[in-house]
Each structure stands twice: as C-alpha cells, then as structure tokens.
N, C-alpha and C positions, 0 to 999 in steps of 0.2 A: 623497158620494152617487155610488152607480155609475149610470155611461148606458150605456144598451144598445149594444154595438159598442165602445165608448169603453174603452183601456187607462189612460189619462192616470190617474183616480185610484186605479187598481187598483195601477198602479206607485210612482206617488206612496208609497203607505203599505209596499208588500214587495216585493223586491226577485227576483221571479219569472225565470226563464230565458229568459223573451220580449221582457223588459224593456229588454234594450239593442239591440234590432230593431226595435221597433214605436212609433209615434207620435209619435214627435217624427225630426227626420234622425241625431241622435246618439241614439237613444234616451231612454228615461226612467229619470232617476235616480232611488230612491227618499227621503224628508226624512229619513229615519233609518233606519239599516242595522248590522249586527254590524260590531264591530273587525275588523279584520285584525290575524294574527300573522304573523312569518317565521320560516321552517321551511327550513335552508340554502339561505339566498337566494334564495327562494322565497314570496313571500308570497301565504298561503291566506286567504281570505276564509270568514266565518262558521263557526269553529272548532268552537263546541258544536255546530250542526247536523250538519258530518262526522261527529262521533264520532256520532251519533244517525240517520245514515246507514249508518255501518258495522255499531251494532247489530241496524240493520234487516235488514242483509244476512247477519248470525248466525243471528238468529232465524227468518229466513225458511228458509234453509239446513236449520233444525232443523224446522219446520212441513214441507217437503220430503220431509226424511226417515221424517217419519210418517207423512206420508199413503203414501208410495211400501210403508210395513210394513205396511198395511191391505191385505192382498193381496186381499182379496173383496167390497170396502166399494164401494158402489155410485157411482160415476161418480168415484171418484179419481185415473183417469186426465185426465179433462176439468177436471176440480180445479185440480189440480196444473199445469199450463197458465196458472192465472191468477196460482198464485204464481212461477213462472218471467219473467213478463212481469213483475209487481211488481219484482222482483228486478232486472231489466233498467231499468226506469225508474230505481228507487234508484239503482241504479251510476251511470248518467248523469247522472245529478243531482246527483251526489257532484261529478266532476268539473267539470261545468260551475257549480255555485255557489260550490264552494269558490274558483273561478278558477285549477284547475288547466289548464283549455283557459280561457285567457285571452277576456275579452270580445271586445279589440279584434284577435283570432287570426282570419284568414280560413276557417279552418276553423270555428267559433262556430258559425255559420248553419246550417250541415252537420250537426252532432249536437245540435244543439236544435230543427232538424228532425224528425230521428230520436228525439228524448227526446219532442217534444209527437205523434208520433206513437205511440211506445210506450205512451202516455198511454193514446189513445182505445184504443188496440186494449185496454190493461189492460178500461176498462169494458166493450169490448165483449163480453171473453172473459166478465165476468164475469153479462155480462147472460143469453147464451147458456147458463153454466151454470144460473140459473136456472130452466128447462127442462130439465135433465134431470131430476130427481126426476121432471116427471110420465110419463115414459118414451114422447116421441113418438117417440124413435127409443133404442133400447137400446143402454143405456151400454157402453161400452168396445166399441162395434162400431167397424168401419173410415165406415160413414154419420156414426156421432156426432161420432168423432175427428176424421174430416178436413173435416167441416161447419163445426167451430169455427177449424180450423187456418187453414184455407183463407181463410174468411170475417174473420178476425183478420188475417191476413197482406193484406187487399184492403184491409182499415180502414185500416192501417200505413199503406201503402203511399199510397193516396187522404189522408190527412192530413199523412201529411212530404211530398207535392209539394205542398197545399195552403201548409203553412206555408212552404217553400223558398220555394216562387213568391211569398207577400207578401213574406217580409225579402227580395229580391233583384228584386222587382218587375217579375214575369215573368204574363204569361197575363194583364193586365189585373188585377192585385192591388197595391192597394199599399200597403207599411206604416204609412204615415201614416192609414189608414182600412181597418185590421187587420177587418172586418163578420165575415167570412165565419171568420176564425181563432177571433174572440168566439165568434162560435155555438157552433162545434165544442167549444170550452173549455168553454163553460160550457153551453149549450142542450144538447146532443147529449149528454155526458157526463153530465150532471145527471138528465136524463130515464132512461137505459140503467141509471144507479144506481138511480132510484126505482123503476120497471119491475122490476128484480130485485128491490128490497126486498120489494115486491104479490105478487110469485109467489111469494113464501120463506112468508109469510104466511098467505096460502091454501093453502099445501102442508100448513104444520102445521096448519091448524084442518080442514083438509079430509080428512087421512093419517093423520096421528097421533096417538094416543092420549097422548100427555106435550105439554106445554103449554111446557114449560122452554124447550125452544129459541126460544119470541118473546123470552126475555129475554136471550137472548144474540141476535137479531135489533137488538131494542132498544138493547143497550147499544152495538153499531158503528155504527149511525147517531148516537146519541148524541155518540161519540166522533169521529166523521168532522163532525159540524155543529160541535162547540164547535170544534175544532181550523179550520174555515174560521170561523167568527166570529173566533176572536183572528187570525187569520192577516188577514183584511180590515178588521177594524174594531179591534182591539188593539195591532199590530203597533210602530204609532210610540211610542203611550202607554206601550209595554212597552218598547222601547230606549233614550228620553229619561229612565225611571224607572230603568234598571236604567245607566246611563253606556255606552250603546253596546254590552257586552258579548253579547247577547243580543236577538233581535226577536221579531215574531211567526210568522217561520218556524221557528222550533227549537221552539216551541210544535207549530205545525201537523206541521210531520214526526211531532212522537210521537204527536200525535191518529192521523194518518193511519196510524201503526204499530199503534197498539193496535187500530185499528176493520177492519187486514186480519187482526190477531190473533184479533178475532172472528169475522171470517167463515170461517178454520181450526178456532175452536172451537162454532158453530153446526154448518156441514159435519160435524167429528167428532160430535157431539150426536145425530145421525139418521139417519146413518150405523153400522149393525153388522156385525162383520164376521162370516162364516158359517164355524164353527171347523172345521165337518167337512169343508172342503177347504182350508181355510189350509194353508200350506207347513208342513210340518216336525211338523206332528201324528201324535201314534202313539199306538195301540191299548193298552189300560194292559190291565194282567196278568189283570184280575178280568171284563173282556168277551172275552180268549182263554179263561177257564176259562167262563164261559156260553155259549158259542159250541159250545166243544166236549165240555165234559163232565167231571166229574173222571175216568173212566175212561180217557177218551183220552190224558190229560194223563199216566197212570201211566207209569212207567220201562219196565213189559212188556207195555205195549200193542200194538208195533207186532207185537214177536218174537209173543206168543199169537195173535195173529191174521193174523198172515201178511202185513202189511202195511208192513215193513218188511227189507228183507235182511239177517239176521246179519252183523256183523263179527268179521274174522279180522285179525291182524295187521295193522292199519292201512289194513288195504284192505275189498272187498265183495265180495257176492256175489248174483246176481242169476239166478231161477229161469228155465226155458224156456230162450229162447237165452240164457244167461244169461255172465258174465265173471267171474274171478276174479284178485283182484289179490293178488299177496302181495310183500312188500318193492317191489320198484322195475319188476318185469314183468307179464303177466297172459297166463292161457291164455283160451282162448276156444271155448267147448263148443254144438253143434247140434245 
C-alpha cells in the first residue's frame, strides 16, 4: 500500500533512481531487483532495461527526424521540445540505473537531481503543448517558443534544487521525509499528464471532423497506466517469477516507450502538412502549360512575337540600347 509522502513501499518493490537517497540514511533497497552482468570489469545493473533504453533513444531519434520533415505541420516545433526532453531523461536514466554513475559515487545526487528534474519539465512541456492546437498564442512564434522554453527551463531548474536540497538535506528538506519530492513525483506530474490528456480530447471532438485520433489518445494512456501498474504493483512478482533476470522496470520503460510513441503518432494524426509551401515542391509540367497556353509554350513564340532576342552564335542580342555578343566580346550600340 502506498502512503502519501512515503517512498518506503514504492522502493521496496522497484528499484527507482531516488531510491538510494531518500528514506531511510542508506537509502532504500528494493526485495527484488535485476541481476547484474560484467561488462570489462565493470558491472552494469539491469541489462534488459539498458538495451530498452537505448532503443528508446533510436526510436526517439527517428520520431525527431519526422517531425523536424513536417516542415508546415502546425506546432512541430513546440513538439519536438517534448521529445528532446524525453530523450534527455532516457539518457540519464540509462546511466544512473544501469550503475554506470555508481550509487555510492558523490556525484549520484547531482544527476538524479537533474534526471527527477528533467522529469517534471518532460510533463511540463508536454502539458503546455497541449495548448497549442487551440492556438492561444500561434505556433512557431518566438511568444510560443520561448513561453514553453523558458517556463520548462524554471520547472528544471525549481525541482533539481528541490530534489538536491532533500538528498543532501539543505533549506529545511530532508530525506528521510522526502513530502514535497512525493508531490512533485507523483501529484504535480500526474495531474499536468491528465490536464493534457482533457485538452487533446476536446480538441478532437471540438476541431475535428475524424474521431481516429481519441484512439490513438487512448491507447498512450493505456500504455503509460499498465506500464506504472507492473512497475508498482508487479514488479517483485515479476523478478522472483522470472530468477532475477528481469523486474518491473524493463516492463515499465517499454510501456513508457510505446505511450510517448503514441503521443508522436496522435500529434502526426492532426497534424497536415500544407504541400504548397513545403520545401522542395515544384510546379509539374501540365500547370506550366495551363498557366500559360499551348501557344506560348511553342518553340517560335518568343522570335514571332518579339518577345524574345534572336540568338547568334552563342550570344544575344537585344533591341533599343541593345548589345551584341559574338564568341567571347560584344559591341554595344545607342
């Protein structure tokens, strides 16, 4: 049973990146956790999960690259922002569960500072993208862009001195009675996800005319709750059943991959891109000949109508003041 404030059973069962700072003076070990391998003399903890961190960091990479080829697709810039910040959490995450920045490393506190704050700013970017669809302030302006940047960077910033200050027990916080860390984790984070889900919602029953995108709404929530139900309530059951190899974090990271995979394929969903100023579009042969006429188009159009200057030898010639070039010089008549 979780208590409100309380990490004690949350660590108990997974084996979280706050867990060896908060609640108890050495931290909280979890009853059941992945093996360790060694990797030249080096031993990394929770192996499956890495590799299922690096895939994150692939596939995000590739989501990245779409959205950035949407060159007209409305608020892809402001997007794209949430999955940079994903990407940024992944990374950290990587390192500090695998135990490549060792638990008991003075530096720990420091970037799992910075990981639980990359955290919130993630929701928060993504609460604020919420809002742009209704277009209080138009996308891709410098009000939009730097509303979110700004306002992301003050989240950051306000949660990793929150979290520093409990694991190191500064400003009157202190680890053993983490309140104010709980909130933020779960209260604050929880709420800014649900918040965006309401707006997404109301966008399509209120905007759009296709319906399709509540089930691709649906299915990331989906995949973000099962992946925290095995990650809090499955966790042990799944490590003791399977001999250690596996917990319920390697479960929850691919929940949490697939349900930001849906929130790139919801965005793409409602997102159209507007082809008559996309980069790199050109004008096909059959709207130059409507445009202009099959007459124009003839080979002795320009010469019969005087709209063109005969050529001579490689050069031209041009009426009034006009110039005339032959091989490599040209005279020039008034």
């Amino acid at each position: 049973m979780v208590a409100f404030g309380d990490f004690r059973s949350i660590c108990q069962t997974v084996a979280l990146t706050v867990c060896p700072l908060v609640g108890e003076p050495e931290g909280i070990e979890p009853l059941c956790y992945s093996r360790n391998v060694e990797i030249a003399g080096t031993l990394i903890f929770q192996p499956a999960t890495l590799i299922i961190h690096v895939i994150a960091l692939v596939m995000t990479s590739i989501m990245i690259y779409h959205i950035k080829s949407k060159y007209t697709a409305v608020g892809r810039k402001e997007i794209v922002m949430f999955f940079y910040l994903y990407m940024m959490v992944t990374f950290l995450e990587l390192l500090l569960v695998s135990g490549i920045i060792p638990t008991a490393s003075t530096i720990y506190p420091y970037f799992t500072a910075v990981h639980v704050g990359l955290i919130t700013a993630t929701f928060w970017c993504l609460l604020l993208n919420g809002f742009v669809g209704f277009q209080f302030a138009e996308d891709g302006t410098p009000w939009s862009l730097w509303s979110i940047r700004i306002s992301s960077f003050v989240i950051f910033a306000a949660v990793g001195f929150l979290s520093l200050a409990t694991f190191k027990k500064m400003a009157s916080f202190d680890p053993l009675h983490p309140v104010a860390l709980w909130i933020v984790l779960y209260i604050f984070n929880g709420a800014a996800l649900a918040i965006y889900v309401v707006l997404q919602i109301v966008l399509v029953l209120n905007t759009l005319d296709d319906r399709w995108p509540l089930g691709d709404i649906m299915f990331g929530i989906s995949f973000y709750v099962i992946g925290q139900v095995i990650l809090y309530e499955f966790s042990v059951r799944i490590c003791d059943t399977v001999k250690h190899y596996i917990d319920g974090l390697f479960f929850g990271t691919i929940c949490t991959l697939l349900a930001v995979m849906m929130v790139y394929k919801y965005w793409d969903s409602i997102t159209k891109e507007d082809l008559e100023f996309s980069v790199g579009s050109k004008q096909n042969v059959w709207e130059v000949k409507e445009l202009l006429g099959e007459d124009e188009l003839s080979p002795n159009y320009g010469t019969q109508y005087g709209a063109f200057p005969p050529q001579q030898g490689g050069g031209y010639q041009q009426g009034g003041g006009y110039q005339q070039q032959y091989g490599g010089g040209y005279e020039q008549n008034y």
